[in-house]
N, CA, C and O atoms as a MOPAC input file, in Angstrom:
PM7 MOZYME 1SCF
protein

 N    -45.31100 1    -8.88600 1    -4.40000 1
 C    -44.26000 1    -8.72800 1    -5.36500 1
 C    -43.46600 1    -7.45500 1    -5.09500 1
 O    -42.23700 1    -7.39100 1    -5.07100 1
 N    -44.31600 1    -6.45200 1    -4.89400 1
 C    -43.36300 1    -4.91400 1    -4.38300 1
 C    -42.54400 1    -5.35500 1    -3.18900 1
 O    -41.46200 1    -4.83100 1    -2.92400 1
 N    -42.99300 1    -6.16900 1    -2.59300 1
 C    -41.89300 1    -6.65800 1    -1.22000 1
 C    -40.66200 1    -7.26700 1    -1.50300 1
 O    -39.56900 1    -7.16600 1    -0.94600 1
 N    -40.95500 1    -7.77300 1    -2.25600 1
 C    -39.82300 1    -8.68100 1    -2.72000 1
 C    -38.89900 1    -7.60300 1    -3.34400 1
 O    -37.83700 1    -7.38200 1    -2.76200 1
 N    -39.13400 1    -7.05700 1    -4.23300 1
 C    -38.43000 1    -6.10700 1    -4.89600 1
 C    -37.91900 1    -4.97600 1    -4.21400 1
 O    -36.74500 1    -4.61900 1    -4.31300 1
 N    -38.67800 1    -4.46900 1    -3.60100 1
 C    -37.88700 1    -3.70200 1    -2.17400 1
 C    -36.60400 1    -3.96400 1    -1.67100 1
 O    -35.53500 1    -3.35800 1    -1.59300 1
 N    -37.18600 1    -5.38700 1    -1.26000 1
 C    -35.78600 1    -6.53700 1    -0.44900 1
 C    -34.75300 1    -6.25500 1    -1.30900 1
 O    -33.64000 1    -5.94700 1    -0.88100 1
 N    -34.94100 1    -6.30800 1    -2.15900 1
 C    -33.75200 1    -6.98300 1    -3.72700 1
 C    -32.83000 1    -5.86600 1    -3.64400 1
 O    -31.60300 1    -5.96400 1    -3.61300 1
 N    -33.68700 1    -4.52300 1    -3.60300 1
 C    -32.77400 1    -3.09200 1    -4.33100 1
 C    -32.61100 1    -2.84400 1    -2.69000 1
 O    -31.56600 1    -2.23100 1    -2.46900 1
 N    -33.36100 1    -3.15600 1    -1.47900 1
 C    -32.35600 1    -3.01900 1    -0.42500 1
 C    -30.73100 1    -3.25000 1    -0.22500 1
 O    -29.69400 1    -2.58600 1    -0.24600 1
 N    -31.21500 1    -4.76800 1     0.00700 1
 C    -29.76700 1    -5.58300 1    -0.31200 1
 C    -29.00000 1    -5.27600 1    -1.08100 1
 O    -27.85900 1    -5.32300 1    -0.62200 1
 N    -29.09300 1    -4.79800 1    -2.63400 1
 C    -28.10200 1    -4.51900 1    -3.01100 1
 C    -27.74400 1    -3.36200 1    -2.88000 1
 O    -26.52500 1    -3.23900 1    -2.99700 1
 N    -28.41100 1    -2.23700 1    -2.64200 1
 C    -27.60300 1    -0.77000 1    -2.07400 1
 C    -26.35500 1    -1.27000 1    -0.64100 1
 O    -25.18400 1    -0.95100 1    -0.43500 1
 N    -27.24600 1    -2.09200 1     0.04100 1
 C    -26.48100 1    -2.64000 1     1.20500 1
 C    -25.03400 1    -2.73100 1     1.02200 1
 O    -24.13700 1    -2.00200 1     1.44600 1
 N    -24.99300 1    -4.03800 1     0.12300 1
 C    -23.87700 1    -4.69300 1    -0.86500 1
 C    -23.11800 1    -3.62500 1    -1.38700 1
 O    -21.89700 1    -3.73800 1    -1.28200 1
 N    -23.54200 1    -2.67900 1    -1.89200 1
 C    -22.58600 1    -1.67100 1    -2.45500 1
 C    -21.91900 1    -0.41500 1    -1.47700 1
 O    -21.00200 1     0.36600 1    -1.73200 1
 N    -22.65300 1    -0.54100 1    -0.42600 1
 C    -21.93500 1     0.54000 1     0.38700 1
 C    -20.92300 1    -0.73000 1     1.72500 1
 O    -19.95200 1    -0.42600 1     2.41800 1
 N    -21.44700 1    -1.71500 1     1.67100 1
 C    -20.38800 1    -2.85400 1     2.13200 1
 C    -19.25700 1    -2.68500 1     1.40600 1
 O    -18.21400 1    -2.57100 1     2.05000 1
 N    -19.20500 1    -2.64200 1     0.25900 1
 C    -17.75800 1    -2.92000 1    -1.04400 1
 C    -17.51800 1    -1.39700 1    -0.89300 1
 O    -16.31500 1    -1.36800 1    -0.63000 1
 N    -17.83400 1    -0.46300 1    -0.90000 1
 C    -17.33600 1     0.83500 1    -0.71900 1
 C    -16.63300 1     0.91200 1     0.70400 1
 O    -15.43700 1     0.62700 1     0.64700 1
 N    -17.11800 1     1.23900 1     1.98700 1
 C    -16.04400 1     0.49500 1     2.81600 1
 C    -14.90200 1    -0.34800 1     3.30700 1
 O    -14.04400 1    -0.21300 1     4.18000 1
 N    -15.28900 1    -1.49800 1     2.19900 1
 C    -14.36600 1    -2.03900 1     1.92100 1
 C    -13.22900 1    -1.70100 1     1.49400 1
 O    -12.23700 1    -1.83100 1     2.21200 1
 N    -13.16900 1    -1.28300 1     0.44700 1
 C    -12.01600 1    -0.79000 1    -0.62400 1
 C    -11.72700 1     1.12700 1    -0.12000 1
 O    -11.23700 1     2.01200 1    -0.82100 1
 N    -12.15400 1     1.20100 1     1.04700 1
 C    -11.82600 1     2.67700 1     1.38000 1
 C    -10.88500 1     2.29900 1     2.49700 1
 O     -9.81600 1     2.89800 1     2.61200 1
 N    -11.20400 1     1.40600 1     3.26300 1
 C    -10.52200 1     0.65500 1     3.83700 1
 C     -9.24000 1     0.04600 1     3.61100 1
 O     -8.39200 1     0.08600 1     4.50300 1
 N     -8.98900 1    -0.56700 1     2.40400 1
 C     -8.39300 1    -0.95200 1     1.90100 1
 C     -7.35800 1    -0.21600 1     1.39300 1
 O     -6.21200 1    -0.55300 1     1.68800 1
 N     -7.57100 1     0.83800 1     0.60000 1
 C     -6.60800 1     1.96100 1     0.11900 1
 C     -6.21600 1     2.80100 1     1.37900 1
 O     -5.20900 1     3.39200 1     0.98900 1
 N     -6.45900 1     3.21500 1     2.76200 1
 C     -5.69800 1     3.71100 1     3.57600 1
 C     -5.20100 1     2.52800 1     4.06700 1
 O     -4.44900 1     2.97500 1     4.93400 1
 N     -5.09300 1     1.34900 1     4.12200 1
 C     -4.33200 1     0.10000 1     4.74900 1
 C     -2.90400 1     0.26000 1     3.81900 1
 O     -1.75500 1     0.27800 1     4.25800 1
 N     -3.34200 1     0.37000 1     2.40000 1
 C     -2.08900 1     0.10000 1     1.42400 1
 C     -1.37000 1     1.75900 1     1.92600 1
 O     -0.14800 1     1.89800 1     1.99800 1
 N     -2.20000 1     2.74000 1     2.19000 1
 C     -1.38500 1     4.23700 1     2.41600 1
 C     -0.20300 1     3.90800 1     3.19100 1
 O      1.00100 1     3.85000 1     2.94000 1
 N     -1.11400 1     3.66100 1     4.47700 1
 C     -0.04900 1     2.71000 1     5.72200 1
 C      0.99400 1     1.99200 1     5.59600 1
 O      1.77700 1     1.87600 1     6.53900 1
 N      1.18000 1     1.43100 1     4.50800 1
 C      1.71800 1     0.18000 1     4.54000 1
 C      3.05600 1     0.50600 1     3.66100 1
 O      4.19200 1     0.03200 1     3.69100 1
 N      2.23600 1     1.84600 1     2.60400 1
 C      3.79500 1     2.18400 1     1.76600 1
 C      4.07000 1     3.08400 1     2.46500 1
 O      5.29100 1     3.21400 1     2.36900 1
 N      3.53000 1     4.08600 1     3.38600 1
 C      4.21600 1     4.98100 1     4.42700 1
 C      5.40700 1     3.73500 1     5.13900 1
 O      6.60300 1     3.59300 1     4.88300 1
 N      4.68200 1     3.10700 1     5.92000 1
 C      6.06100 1     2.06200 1     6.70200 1
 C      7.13400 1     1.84500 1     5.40400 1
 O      8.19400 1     2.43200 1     5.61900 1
 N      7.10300 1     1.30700 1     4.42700 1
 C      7.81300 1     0.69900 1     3.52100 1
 C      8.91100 1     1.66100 1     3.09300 1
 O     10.03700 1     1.31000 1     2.74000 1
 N      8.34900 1     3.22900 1     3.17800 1
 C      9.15600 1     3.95100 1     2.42200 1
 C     10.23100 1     4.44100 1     3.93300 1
 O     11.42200 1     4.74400 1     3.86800 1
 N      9.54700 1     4.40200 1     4.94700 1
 C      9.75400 1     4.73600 1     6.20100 1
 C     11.39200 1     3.70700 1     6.54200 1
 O     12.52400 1     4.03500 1     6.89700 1
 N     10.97500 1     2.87100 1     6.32900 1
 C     11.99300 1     1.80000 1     6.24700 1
 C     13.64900 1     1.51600 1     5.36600 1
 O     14.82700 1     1.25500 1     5.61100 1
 N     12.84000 1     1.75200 1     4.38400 1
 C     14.04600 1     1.88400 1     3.22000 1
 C     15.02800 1     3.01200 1     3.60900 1
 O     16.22600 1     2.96800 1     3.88800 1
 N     14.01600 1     4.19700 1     3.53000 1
 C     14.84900 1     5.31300 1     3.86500 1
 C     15.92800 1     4.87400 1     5.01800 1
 O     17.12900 1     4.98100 1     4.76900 1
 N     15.45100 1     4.34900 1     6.35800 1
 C     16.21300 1     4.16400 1     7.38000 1
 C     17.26900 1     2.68600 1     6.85600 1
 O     17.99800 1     2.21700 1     7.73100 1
 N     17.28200 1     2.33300 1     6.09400 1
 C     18.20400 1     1.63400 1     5.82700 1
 C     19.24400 1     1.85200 1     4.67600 1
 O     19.71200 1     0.88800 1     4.07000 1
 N     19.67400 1     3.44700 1     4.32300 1
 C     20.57500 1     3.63100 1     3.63600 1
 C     21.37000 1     3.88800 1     4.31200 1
 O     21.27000 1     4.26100 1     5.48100 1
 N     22.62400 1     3.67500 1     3.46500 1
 C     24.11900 1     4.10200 1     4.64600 1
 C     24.61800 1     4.94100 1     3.97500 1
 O     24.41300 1     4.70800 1     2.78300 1
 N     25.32400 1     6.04000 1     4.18800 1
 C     26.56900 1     7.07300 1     3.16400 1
 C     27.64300 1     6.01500 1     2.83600 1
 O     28.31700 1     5.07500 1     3.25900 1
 N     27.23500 1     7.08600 1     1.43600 1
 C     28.32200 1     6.25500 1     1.20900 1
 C     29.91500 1     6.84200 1     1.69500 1
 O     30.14400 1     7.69800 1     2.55000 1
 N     30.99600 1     6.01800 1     0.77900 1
 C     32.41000 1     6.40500 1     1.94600 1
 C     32.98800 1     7.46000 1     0.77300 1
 O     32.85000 1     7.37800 1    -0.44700 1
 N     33.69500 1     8.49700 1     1.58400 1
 C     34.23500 1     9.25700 1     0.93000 1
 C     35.44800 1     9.17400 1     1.56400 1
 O     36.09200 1    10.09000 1     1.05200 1
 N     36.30600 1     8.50700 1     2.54900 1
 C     37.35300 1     8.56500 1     2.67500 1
 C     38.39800 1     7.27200 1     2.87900 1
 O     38.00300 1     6.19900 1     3.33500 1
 N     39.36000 1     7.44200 1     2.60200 1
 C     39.85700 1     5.81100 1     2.90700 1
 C     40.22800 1     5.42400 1     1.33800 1
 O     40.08200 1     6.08000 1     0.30700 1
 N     40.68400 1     4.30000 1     1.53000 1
 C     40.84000 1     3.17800 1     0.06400 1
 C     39.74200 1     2.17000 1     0.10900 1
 O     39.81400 1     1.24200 1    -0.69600 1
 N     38.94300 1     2.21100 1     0.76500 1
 C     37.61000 1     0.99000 1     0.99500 1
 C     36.34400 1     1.85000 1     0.69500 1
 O     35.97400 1     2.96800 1     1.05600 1
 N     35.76600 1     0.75700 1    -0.21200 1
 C     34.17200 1     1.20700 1    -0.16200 1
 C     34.29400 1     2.33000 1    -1.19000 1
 O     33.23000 1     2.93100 1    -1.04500 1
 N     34.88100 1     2.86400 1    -2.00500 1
 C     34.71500 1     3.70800 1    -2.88300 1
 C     34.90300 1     3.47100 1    -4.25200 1
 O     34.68300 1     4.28200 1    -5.15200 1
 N     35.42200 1     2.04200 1    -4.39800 1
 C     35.44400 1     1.85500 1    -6.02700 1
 C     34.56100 1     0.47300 1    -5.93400 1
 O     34.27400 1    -0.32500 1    -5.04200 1
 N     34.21500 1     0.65800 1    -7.69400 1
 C     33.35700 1    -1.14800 1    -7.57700 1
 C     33.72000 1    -1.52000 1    -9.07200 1
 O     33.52600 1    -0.96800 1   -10.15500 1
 N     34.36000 1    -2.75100 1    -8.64600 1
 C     34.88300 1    -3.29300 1    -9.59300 1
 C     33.88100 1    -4.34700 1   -10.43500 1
 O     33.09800 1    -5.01000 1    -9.75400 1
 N     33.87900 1    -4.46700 1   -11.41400 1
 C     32.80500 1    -5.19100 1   -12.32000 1
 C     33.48600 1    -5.71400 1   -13.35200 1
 O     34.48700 1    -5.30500 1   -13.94100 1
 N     32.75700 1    -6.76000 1   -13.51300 1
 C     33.55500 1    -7.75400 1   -15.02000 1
 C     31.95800 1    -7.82500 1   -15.82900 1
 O     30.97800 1    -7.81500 1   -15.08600 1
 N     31.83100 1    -7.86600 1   -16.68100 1
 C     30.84700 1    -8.40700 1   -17.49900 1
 C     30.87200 1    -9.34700 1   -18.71400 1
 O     29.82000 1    -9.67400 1   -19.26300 1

């Protein structure tokens, strides 16, 4: 019976440092992922126009 029970609280320490890896894993994947994202956006703004008759007014109806 102590064997068995051994096994039991083995396995599950196991199990819990499996899911801890996991999710440590997991949160530098998402770090990564909003680093690219923000990495991205940024590189896709344009100035805006300050000279000319284009691109500087925005017309709206509501």
């Amino acid at each position: 019976m102590d064997v068995a029970l051994a096994q039991t609280i083995l396995s599950s320490r196991t199990a819990a440092a499996y899911q801890d890896a996991q999710v440590s894993i997991l949160k530098k994947t998402m770090d990564t992922q909003q680093a690219a994202a923000s990495r991205l956006i940024e590189s896709m703004t344009l100035p805006l126009a300050t000279d000319g008759n284009l691109g500087r007014n925005v017309n709206t109806y509501a």
